[in-house]
C-alpha positions as CSV (number, residue, x, y, z in Angstrom):
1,X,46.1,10.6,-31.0
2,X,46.4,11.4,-34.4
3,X,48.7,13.6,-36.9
4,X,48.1,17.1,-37.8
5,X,50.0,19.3,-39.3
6,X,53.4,19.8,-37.2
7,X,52.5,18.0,-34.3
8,X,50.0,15.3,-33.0
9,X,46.4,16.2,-31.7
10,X,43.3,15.3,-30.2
11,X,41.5,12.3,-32.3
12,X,37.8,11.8,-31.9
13,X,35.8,9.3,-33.9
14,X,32.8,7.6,-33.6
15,X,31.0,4.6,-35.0
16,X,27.5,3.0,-35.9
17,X,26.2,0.4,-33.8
18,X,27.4,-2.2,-36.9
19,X,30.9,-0.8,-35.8
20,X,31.5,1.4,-38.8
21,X,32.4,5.3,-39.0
22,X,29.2,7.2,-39.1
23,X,30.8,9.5,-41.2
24,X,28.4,12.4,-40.3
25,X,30.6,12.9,-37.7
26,X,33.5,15.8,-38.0
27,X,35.0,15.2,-40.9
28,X,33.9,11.8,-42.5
29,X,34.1,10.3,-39.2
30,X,36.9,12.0,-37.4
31,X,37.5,15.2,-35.9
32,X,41.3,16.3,-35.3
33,X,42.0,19.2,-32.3
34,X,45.3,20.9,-32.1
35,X,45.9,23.0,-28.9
36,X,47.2,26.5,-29.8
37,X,49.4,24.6,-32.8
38,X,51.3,22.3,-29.7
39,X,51.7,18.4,-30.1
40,X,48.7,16.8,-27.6
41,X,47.1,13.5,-27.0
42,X,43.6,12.1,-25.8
43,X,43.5,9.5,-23.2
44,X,40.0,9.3,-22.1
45,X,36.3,10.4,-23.6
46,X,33.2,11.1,-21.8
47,X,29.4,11.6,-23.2
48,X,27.7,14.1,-21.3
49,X,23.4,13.1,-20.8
50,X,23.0,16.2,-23.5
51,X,25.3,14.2,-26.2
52,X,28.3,16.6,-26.0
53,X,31.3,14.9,-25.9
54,X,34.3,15.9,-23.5
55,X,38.2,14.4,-24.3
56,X,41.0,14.6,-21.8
57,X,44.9,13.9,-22.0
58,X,47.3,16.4,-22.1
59,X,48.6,19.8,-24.1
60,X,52.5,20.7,-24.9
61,X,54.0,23.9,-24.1
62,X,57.2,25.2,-24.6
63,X,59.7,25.5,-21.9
64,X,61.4,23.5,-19.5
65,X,61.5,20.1,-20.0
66,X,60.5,19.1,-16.9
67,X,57.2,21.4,-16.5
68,X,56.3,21.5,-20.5
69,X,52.8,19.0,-20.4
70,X,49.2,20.6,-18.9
71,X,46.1,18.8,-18.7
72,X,44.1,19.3,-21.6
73,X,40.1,19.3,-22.1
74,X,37.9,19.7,-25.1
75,X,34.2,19.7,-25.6
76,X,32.4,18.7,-28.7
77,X,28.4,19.4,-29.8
78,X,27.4,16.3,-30.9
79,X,28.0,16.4,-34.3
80,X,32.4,16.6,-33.4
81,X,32.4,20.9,-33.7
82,X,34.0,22.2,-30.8
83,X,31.6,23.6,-28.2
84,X,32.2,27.4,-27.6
85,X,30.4,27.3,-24.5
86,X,32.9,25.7,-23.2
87,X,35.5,27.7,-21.6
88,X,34.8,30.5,-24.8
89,X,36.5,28.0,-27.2
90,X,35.8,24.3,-26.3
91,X,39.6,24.3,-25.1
92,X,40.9,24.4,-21.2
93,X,44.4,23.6,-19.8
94,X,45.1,23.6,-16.5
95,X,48.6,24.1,-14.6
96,X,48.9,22.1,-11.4
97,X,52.4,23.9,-10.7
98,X,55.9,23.0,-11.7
99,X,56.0,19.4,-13.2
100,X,54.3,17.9,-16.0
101,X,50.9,17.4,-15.9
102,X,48.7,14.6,-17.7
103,X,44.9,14.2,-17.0
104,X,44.7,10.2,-18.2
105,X,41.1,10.2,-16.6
106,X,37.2,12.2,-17.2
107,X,33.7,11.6,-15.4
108,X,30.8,13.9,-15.8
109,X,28.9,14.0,-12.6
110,X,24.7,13.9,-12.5
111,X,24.7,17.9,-12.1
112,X,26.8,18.2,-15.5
113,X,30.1,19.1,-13.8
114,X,33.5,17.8,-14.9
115,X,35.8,15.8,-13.1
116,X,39.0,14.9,-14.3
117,X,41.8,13.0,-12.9
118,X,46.0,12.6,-13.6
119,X,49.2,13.2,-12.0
120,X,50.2,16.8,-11.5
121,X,52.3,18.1,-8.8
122,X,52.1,22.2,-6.8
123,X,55.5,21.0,-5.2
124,X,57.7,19.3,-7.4
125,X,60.6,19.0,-5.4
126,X,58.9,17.6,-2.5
127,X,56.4,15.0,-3.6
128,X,57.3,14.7,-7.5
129,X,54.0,13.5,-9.3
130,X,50.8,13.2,-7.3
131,X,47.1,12.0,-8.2
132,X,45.3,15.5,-9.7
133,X,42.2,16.2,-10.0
134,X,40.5,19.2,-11.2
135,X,36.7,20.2,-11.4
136,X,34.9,22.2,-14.2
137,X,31.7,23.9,-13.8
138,X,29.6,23.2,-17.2
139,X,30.8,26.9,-18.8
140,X,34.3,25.4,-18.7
141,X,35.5,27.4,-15.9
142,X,36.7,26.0,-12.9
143,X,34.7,24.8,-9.9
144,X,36.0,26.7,-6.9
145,X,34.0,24.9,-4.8
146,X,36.2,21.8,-5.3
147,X,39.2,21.5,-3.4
148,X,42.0,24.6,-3.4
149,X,39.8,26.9,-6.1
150,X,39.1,23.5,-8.3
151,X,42.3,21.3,-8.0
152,X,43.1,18.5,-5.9
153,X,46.1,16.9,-5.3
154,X,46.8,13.6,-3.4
155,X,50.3,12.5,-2.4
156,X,50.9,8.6,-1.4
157,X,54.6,9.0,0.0
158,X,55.9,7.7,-3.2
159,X,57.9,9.5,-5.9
160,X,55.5,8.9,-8.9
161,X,51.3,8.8,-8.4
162,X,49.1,8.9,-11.2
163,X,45.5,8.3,-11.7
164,X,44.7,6.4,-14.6
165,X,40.3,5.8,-13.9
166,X,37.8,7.0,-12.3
167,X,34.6,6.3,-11.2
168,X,31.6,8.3,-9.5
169,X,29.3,6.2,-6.7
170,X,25.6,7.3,-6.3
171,X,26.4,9.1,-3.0
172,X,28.6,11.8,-5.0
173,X,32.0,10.2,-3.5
174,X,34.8,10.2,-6.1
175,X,37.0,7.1,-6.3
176,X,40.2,7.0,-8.5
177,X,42.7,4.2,-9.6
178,X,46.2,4.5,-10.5
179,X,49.5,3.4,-9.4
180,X,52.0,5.1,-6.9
181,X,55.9,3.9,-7.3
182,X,59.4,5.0,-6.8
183,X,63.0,4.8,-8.4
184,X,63.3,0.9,-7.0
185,X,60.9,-1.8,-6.9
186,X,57.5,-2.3,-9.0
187,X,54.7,0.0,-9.1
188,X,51.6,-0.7,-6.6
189,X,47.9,0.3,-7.3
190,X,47.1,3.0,-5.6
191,X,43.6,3.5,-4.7
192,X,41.2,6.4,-3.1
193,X,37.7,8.0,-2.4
194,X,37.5,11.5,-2.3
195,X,34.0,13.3,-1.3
């Protein structure tokens, strides 16, 4: 996270192998990415086998305060400009339903598609926040292949589930960790394999 002008925004920097800013990168080192002029954050970075560089986290909207967050994506060439191949302006948000959703999580699978994980809900009143998970194809669109037409979502019983990692095993199975919890009592991990 970093500041922009009127809100906070996507931070990207990277560093030389002696650990300081390679300053070729962006702008001296750092590239700032505001969605559509809306506070955001970064919460996780992937490289891609090509060098481009995908962030996740999440994107502010106006509205209700309770369904006002979208997961947020953004894919950089290698030298920190955005990547207009991706999804026409290196920018995606995705809307799991009513509730705030926060992608926390990103993996890039061997064929080049995009998996990224959070907590999003398509039936807020019934299940509050549940692991989400949504698939890009490498254009930026989503995969409809994956899931309900490229989202997934996982309930555990409790009120509040939220991927926080992920991790991809050689057979293609998806495995995600976060924490499920209610209103009373602490938090337990929550764990799961999807195919």
């Amino acid at each position: 996270e970093a500041d922009c002008p009127r809100a906070t925004c996507f931070a990207v920097t990277r560093f030389l192998t002696d650990g300081s800013l390679d300053r070729s990168f962006g702008d001296g080192g750092v590239v700032r990415t505001m969605f559509a002029q809306c506070g955001c954050r970064a919460y996780d970075v992937a490289v891609q086998g090509d060098g481009r560089i995908v962030a996740v986290g999440w994107r502010f909207r106006y509205g209700d305060a309770q369904d006002d967050d979208l997961f947020a994506v953004a894919r950089y060439l290698p030298d920190g400009r955005l990547d207009r191949s991706f999804s026409r302006d290196g920018l995606a948000s995705i809307d799991f339903g009513f509730g705030d959703d926060v992608a926390h999580a990103v993996a890039v699978q061997p064929d080049g598609k995009i998996l990224v994980a959070g907590h999003g809900t398509r039936n807020r009143y019934r299940t509050e926040d549940d692991f989400a998970f949504a698939r890009f194809r490498r254009d930026g669109t989503l995969d409809r292949s994956f899931g309900s037409g490229g989202l997934v979502t996982v309930d555990f019983g409790r009120r509040y589930d939220a991927a926080h990692g992920l991790a991809l095993q050689p057979n293609g199975a998806i495995v995600a960790a976060g924490s499920s919890g209610g209103r009373e009592g602490a938090p337990r991990i929550a764990l799961l394999r999807l195919s």
